[in-house]
N, C-alpha and C positions, 0 to 999 in steps of 0.2 A: 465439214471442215472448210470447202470452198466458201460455203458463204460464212461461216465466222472471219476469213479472213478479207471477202470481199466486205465486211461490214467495219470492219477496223480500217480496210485501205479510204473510206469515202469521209472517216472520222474527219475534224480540223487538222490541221499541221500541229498549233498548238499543244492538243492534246496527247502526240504521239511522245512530244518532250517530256512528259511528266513520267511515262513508261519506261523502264531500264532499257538496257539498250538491247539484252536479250528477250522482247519482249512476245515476241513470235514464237521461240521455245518455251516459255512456260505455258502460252498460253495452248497452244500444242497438247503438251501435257497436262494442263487441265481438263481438257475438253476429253482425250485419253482416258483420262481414270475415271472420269464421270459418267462416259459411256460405256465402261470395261464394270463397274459398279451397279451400274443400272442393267447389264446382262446378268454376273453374280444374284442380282437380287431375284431376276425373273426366272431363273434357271432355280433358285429354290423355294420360290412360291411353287412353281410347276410340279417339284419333287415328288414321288409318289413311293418311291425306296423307302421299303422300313429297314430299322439301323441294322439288322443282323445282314443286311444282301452287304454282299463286296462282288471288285469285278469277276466275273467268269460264275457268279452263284446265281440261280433261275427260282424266279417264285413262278410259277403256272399253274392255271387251272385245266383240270381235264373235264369233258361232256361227252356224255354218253346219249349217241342220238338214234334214239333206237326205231327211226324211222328210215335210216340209211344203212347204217350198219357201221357206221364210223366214229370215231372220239376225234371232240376237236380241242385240239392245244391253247389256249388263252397266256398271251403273258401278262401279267399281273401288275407289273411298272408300267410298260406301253400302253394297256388296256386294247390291245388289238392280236388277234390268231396270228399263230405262228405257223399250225400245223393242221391237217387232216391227216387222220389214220386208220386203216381200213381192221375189223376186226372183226368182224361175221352178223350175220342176223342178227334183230334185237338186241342190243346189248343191254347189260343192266346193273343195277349192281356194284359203281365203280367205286375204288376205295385205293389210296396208296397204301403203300406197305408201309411200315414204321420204321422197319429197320434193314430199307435196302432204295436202290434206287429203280423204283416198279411201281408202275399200276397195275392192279388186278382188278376182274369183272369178269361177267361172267355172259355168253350167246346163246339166249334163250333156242334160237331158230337153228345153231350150230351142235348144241350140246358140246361145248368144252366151255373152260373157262380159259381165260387170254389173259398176257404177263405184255407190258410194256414198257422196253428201257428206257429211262426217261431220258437219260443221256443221248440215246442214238435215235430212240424213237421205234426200234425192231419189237416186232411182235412175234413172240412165242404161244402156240396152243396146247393147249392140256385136255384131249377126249374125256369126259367126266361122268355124263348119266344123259338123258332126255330130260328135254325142256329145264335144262336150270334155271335159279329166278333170282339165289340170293348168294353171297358170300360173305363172311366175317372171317376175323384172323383170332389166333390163339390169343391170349393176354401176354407172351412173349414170342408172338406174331412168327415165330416156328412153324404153324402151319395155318393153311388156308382151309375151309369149311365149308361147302356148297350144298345147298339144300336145292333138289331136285322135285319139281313138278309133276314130274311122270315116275318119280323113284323117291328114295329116304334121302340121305347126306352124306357126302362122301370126304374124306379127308385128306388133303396134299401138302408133300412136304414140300413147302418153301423153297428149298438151297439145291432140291431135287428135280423138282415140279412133278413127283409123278404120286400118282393115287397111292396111298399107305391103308385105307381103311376104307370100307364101307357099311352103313346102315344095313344089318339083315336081323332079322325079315323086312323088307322096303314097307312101307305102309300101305295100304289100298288107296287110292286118291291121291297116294303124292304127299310130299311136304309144300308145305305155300310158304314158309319163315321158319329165321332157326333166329337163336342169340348161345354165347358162347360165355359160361358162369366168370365172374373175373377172379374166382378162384383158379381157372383151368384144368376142372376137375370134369366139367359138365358140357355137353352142348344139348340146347333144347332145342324141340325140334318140334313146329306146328303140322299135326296131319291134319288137313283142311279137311277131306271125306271123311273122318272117322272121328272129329268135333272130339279130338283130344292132343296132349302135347306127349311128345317120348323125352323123357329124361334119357341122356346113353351117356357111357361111360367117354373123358374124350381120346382116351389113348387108342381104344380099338374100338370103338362108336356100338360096344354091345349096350342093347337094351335094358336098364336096368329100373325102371319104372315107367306105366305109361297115365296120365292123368288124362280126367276130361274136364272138358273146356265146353263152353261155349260154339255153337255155329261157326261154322266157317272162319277158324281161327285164322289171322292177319297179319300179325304184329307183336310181338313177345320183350321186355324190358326184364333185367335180371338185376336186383339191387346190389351197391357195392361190396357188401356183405357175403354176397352168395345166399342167402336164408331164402329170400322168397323172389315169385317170378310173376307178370301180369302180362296177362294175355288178353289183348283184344278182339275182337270179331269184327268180321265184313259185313253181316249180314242183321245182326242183332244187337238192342242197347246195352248187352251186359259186357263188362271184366270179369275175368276169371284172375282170383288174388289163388296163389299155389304153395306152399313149401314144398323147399328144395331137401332137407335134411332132419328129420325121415320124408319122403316124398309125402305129399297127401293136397288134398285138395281144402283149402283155408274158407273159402268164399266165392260167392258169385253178386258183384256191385251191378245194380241199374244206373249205368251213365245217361241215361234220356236220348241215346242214336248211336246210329253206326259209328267205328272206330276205323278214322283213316289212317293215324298213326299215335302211337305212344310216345310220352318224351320225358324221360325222365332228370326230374332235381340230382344234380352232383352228389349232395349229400345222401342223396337215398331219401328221403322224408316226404320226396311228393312226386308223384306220376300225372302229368297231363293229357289227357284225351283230348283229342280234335277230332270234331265229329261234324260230315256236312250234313246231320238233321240237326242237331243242336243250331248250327253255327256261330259256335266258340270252341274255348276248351270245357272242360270239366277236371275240377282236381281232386285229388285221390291222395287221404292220410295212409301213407305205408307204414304209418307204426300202432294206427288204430283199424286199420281197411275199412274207412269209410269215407263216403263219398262225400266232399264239401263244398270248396266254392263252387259258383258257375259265373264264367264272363263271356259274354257275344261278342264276337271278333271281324262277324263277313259274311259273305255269301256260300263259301265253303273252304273252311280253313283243315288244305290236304297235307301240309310238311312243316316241319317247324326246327328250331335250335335254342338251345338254354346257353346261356354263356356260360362261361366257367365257375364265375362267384357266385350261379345263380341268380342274378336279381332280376334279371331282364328274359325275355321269350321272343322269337321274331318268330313268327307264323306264317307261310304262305296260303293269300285268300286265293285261289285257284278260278273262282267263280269272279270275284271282283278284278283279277290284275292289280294286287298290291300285299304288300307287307305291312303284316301289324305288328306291331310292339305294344309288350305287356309290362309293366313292373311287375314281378310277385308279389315281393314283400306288401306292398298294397290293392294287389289286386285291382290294377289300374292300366286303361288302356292309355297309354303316351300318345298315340298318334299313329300313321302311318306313312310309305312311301310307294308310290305308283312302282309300277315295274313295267313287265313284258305283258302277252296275254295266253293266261293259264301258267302262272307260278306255280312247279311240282316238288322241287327240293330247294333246298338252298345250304348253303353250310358259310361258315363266318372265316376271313382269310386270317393269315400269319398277324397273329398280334392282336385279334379281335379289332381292329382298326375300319374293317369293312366286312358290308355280305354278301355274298354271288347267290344268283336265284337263276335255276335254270326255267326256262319262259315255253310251256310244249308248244304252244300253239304259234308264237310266231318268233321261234326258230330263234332265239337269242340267250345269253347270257347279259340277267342286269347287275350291274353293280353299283351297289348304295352304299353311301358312308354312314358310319352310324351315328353320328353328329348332324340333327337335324330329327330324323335322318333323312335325309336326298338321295335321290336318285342320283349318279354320276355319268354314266351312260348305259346304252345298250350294245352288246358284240355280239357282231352274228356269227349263228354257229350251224351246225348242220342241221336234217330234219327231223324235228318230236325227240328234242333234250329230254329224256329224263331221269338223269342222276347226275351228279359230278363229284369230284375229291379237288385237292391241296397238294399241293407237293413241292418245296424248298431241297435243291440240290445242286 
């Protein structure tokens, strides 16, 4: 302002005549709304609020770093921690609840699983078995489901938090992975020593068929349907394709390598395997159980996400430090985005708008837009992320 106005006083005399005689206030007021305009405008290029946030609403990411034993808070507008929260050895497993305001996960090192309010940030423990690894929630997220390493899977009610069921007889070896039918009839449950899965009932988790599978099962996908189930292995190139109703064992597919994770099509019509001997995926017709395309992805593509419509796949390359993007519909790689080093999960935020990839090896959360898609930055987090959830509350 000083020097607009020392730049008018040095004008001619003449020229001040031709200016009304208020001409100091307007121009005041120009220079005002210009610079009041030109803030408006930078404040929403900068925006990063998707339209559902209002004031007092929190979009955050949780990380699960299971080298400390803590989850670290990410806010999601800022793109910088809010919090560190201590929750016992190993953590794993994190997941928000659907229908409350909690994270659950589950302390390998502790044996319980942990509740976090996400309002206050207090952490509650629940004693559950030895060596937990995994939890899912019911399909009206009523109770939580933890499959035990040293034990079967035990059940907890949600609004209680206390054990309601357990897996007996436990399996020999342990459970490695369970999935939860979206009927909510079933929970499956991989016995990793005994290279089979147990079907159990989900209201009082009895036994009510047990299938085999493949080696050292890993990873389990339940179609939307409830009909059938695919089980991956650690150790060997097969799927195990299963029925659910009457139980029975459908097929056993040669994918060409180990099975790091399953990811299955929305619609149910296709399962993708990512495999670090492959290194791609392999797709899988769930209405014919045969085994079709194959696309190479990386170095070793360990985690991945399908969007909602289906069209798109992001894959974490683990071995490269970066994120691939897949079309399905043609079976085509787009591109990729650098990240951290050693991508293990990643999940897509509120709105499909962006992806968080938790980074094990050097301790970050990255987030990349998915136009491009770019990298946006990296947020440090605690030590060896590897899981995270979402949570809008």
């Amino acid at each position: 302002m000083l020097l607009c106005e020392a730049y008018v006083a040095a004008e001619p005399v003449f020229s001040r005549k031709l200016l009304p005689a208020n001409w100091r206030s307007y121009l005041r007021l120009t220079v005002t709304l210009v610079l009041l305009a030109a803030a408006a405008t930078c404040e929403v290029m900068r925006e990063r609020r998707p339209t559902m946030l209002r004031p007092g609403v929190h979009l955050y990411a949780y990380l699960a770093n299971g080298g400390d034993g803590t989850v670290t808070v990410v806010d999601l507008v800022s793109l910088a921690p809010v919090a560190t929260i201590s929750v016992g050895p190993q953590p794993l497993s994190i997941a928000a609840q659907p229908n409350r305001k909690e994270i659950w996960g589950v302390s390998e090192g502790g044996g319980y699983a942990w509740v976090i309010d996400a309002p206050t940030g207090r952490v509650d423990r629940i004693p559950v078995c030895g060596e937990p690894v995994s939890l899912a929630f019911s399909p009206d997220a009523a109770r939580a489901y933890v499959a035990c390493a040293a034990g079967g899977v035990v059940a907890i009610d949600c609004a209680t938090r206390r054990v309601v069921a357990r897996e007996h007889p436990a399996p020999r070896g342990g459970t490695s992975a369970l999935a939860v039918a979206p009927n909510g009839k079933w929970v499956l449950a991989a016995n990793r020593g005994e290279a089979s899965v147990s079907l159990l009932d989900a209201a009082s988790l009895k036994p009510l068929a047990t299938l085999p599978v493949a080696q050292d099962p890993n990873s389990i996908v339940v179609l939307p349907d409830s009909s059938k189930a695919l089980v991956g292995s650690a150790t060997t190139n097969f799927v195990t394709v299963l029925r659910l109703d009457p139980p029975s064992l459908v097929t056993r597919l040669a994918t060409g390598g180990r099975t790091n994770s399953l990811l299955l099509k929305p619609d149910g019509g296709e399962v993708y395997v990512l495999s670090p001997d492959t290194h791609g995926l392999t797709v899988i017709n769930t209405w014919t159980n045969e085994v079709g395309d194959y696309l190479q992805l990386g170095a070793d593509p360990a985690a991945g996400v399908v969007t909602r419509d289906g069209s798109l796949l992001y894959a974490c390359d683990a071995g490269g430090s970066r994120v691939a993007v897949v079309n399905l519909g043609f079976r085509e790689l787009l591109g990729s985005a650098p990240t951290g080093t050693h991508p293990v999960a990643c999940v897509l935020g509120l709105e499909e708008k962006m992806l968080l990839v938790a980074d094990r090896d050097s301790n970050d959360l990255a987030v990349i837009a998915r136009e491009g898609p770019h990298l946006v930055t990296l947020v440090p987090v605690g030590k060896q992320p590897d899981s995270l959830a979402v949570k809008l509350f």
